[in-house]
N, C-alpha and C positions, 0 to 999 in steps of 0.2 A: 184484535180487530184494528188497533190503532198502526200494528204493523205492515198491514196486510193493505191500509190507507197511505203511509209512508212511501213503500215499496213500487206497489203497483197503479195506483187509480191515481195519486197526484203526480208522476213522472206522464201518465196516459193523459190528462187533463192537460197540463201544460204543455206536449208535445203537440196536443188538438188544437190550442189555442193561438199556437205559433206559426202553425203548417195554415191554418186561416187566417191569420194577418198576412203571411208571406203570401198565399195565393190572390188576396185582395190586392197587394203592392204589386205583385206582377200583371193581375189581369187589369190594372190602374195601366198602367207602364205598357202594356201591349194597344190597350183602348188608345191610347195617346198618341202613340207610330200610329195605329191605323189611321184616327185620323188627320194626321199631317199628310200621312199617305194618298188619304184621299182625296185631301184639297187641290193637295200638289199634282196629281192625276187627273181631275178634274178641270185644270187651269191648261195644262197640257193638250186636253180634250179640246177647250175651246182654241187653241190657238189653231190647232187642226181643223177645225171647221169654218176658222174665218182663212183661212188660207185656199179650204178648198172653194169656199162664197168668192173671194178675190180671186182665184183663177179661172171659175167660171163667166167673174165679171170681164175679166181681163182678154180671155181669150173669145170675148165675143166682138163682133168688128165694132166700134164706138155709133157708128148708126143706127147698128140693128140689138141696141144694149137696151132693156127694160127696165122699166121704173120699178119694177120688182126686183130686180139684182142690185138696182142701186140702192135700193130699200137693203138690203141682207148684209150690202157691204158694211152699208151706216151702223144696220146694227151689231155687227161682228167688232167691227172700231169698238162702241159703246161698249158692249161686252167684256171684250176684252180688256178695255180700260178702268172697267168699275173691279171685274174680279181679280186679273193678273196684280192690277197694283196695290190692294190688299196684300198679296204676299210681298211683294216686292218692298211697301213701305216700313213694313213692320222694323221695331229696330232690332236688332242680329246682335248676336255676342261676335267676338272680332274674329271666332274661327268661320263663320260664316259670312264676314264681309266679301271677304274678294269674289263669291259665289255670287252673289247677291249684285254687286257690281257689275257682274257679267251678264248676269240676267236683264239688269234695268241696261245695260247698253245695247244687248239683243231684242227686248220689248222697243225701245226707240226705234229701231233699225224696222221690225215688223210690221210697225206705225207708218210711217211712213211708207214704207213698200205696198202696205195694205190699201193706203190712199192715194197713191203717187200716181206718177205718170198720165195718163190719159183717162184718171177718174174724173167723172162728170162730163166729159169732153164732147163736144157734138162731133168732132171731125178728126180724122188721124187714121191711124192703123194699128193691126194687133202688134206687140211688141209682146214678143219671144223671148228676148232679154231680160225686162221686166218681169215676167212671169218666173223665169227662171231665179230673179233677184229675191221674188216673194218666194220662190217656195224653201230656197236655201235661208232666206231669213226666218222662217217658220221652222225650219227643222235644226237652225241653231236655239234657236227660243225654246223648241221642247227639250234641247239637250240641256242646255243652261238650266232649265227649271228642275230637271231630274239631278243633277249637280248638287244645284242650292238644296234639295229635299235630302239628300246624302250627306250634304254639309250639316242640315240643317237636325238631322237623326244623330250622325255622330258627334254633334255637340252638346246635343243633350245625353246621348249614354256618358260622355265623357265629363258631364258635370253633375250624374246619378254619383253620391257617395258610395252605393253598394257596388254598380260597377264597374267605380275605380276599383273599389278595394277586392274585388275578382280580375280586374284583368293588372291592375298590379301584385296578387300572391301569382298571379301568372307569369307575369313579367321577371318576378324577381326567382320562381323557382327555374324559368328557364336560364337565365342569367348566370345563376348559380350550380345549375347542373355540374358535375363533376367531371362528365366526358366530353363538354362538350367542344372544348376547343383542341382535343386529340384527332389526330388523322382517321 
């Protein structure tokens, strides 16, 4: 009996109890991407919708602008400004600085394009320019934030112990391959 506990039920026991702490560390580790995932797509989301508020405000002739669109603009500003800079402030390991940099230069740029020109204005005309300025600055701002989420993913798989130590027996079997530097 004591062999038959040896052999079989204690290799079956400890091989259960290992495959369930590994599944927990990975479904830990995938919860985590998702949600950085999600934030980062979520902030994305809002800059799209104050982009389309300010081009709606924007392409309306500054006479015939409502106090309702200037309401949506205000609050896309706020919005933007309470959630984006959440991400933006946080402090970053230094593989994600330059991302991050790029981001808070592109959210400047969005700020101001989202307010500029002939916002609040009793009198002027639509500017086509303008419009064109915000929407090119919204669609660097969503690129920059997908960026920094990229950044922000491979810095942390890249300072997971286990998946160094996977993509380094990686690195170093391909490295080491025997053919590999033959024609």
């Amino acid at each position: 009996m004591g062999a038959f506990l040896s052999f079989f039920v204690t290799p079956a026991l400890v091989s259960l109890i290992v495959s369930l702490w590994a599944g927990k560390v990975l479904e830990e580790r995938r919860a985590r991407r998702d949600h950085i995932t999600k934030l980062f797509e979520g902030a994305r989301e809002d800059v799209r919708r104050g982009v389309e508020v300010g081009m709606d405000y924007f392409a309306t002739p500054p006479k015939d602008r409502s106090a309702l669109q200037e309401a949506k603009v205000i609050a896309a500003d706020r919005e933007l400004r309470s959630a984006v800079s959440l991400l933006l402030d946080k402090v970053r390991s230094p593989g994600c600085a330059k991302a991050a940099d790029a981001s808070r230069q592109a959210f400047q740029t969005l700020l101001i394009e989202l307010t500029g020109d002939t916002f609040q204005a009793a009198d002027g005309e639509i500017s086509r320019e303008h419009i064109t300025r915000l929407v090119h600055a919204g669609a660097k701002m969503r690129t920059s934030l997908a960026r920094l989420r990229d950044a922000e993913l491979k810095d942390r798989s890249e300072q997971d112990p286990i998946m160094r130590k996977i993509t380094g027996a990686y690195e170093f079997s391909h490295r080491h391959w025997p053919f590999r530097n033959q024609p």
